[in-house]
C-alpha positions in Angstrom: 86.0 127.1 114.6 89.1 125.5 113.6 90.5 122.7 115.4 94.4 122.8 115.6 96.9 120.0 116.4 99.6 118.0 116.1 100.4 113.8 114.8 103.4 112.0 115.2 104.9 109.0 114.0 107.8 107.0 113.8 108.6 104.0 111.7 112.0 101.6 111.5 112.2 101.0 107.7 114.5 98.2 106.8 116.0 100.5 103.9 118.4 103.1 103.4 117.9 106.7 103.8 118.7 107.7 100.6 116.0 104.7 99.3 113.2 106.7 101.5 114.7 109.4 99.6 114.0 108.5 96.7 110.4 107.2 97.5 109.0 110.7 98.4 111.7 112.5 95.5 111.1 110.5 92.4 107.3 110.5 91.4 107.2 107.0 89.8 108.4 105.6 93.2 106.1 108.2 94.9 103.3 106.9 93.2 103.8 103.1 94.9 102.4 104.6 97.9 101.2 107.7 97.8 98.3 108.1 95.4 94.7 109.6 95.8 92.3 106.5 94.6 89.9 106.3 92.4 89.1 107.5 88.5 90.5 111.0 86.9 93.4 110.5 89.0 96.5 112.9 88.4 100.0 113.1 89.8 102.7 115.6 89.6 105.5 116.2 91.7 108.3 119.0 91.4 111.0 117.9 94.4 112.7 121.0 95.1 112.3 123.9 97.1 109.6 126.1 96.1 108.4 123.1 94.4 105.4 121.2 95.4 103.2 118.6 94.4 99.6 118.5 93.4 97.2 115.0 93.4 93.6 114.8 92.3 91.3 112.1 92.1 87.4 110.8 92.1 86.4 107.9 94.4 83.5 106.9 96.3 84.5 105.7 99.7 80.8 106.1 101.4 79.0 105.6 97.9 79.3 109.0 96.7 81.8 110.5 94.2 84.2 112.9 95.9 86.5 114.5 94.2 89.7 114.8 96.5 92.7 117.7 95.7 96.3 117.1 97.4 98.6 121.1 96.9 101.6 121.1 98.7 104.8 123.3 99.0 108.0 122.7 99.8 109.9 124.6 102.0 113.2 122.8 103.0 115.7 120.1 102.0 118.3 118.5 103.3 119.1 115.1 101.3 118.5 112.7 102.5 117.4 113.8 105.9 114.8 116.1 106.3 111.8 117.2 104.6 109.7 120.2 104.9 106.5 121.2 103.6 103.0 122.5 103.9 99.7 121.3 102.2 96.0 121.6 101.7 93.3 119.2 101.3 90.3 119.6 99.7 87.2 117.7 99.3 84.2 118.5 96.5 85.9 122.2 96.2 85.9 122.8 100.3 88.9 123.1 101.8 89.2 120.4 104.7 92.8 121.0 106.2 95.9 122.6 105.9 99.1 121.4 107.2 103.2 121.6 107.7 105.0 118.4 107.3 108.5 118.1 108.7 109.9 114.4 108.1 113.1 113.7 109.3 114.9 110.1 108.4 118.0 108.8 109.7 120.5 105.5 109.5 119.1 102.9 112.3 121.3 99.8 111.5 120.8 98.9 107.4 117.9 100.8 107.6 116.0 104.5 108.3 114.0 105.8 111.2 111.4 107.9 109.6 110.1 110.7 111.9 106.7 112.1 110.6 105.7 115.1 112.7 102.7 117.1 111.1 101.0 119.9 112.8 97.3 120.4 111.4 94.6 123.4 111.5 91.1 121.4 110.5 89.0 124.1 108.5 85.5 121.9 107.3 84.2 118.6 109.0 82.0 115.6 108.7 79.0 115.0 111.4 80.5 113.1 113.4 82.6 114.7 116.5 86.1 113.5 116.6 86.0 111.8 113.0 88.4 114.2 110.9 91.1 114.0 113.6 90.6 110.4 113.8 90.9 110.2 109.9 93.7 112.0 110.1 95.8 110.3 111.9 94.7 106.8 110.8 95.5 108.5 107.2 99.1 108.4 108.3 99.4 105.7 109.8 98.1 104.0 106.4 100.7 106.0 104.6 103.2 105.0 106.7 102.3 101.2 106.0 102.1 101.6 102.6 105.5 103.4 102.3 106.9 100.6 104.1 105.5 98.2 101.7 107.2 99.9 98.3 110.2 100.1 99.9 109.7 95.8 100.2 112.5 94.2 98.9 110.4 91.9 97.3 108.1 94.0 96.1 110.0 97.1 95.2 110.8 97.5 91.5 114.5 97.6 90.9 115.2 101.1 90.8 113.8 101.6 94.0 115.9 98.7 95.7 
């Protein structure tokens, strides 16, 4: 059966909206932080409603090549503020998840709050009780921190600062 919920987060960033903006809008910024590893890796990204963005890849986190597929719609935009869209996640050809994203950023002092709200229907799983869910929500929070990191001042390539 299909286990449904919902993750939050919320992040201070110590840059501008429209620099978050730009993070998930532009793909060479997008792909600072938000990648699938591994070989045979591929990106694309249309930002714009209707659009979506689809990421492919072949790692072996447990020893074993996966082959990991990222689809995504979007349904709503509201530069710089909000975000909305759905995706699917697929492991070896088996769809694992699919998902509506709402992220919301606003001005906090110099910088954003980012507000990550995803609400999840889990379709396959691993052995292990309580491990996709888990997964899940430590995959955010490691998206989160790696977000955070290419919007780094010092790190951050110019166009992005």
């Amino acid at each position: 059966m299909p286990v449904h919920g919902t993750v939050t987060a919320s992040r201070d960033l110590k840059a501008p909206p429209e620099r978050v903006w730009a993070a998930f809008a532009e793909l060479e910024l997008r792909d600072r932080w938000f990648a699938i590893p591994g070989g045979e890796s591929r990106h694309e990204l249309d930002f714009r409603v209707g659009g979506g963005e689809s990421a492919t890849g072949v790692f072996a986190p447990s020893g074993e090549a996966e082959t990991v597929e990222w689809h995504s719609r979007i349904f709503d935009l509201s530069e710089p503020r909000r975000l909305v869209f759905g995706y699917a996640l697929s492991v070896n050809g088996l769809r694992r998840s699919a998902s509506l994203v709402t992220v919301v950023l606003a001005p906090e002092g110099a910088g954003t709050r980012i507000d990550y709200t995803e609400q999840y229907t889990l379709l396959a799983f691993t052995d292990v009780e309580g491990q996709d869910e888990a997964h899940l929500r430590g995959s955010l929070q490691f998206l989160l921190n790696r977000l955070e990191a290419a919007l780094d001042e010092r790190e951050a390539p110019a166009r992005l600062r």
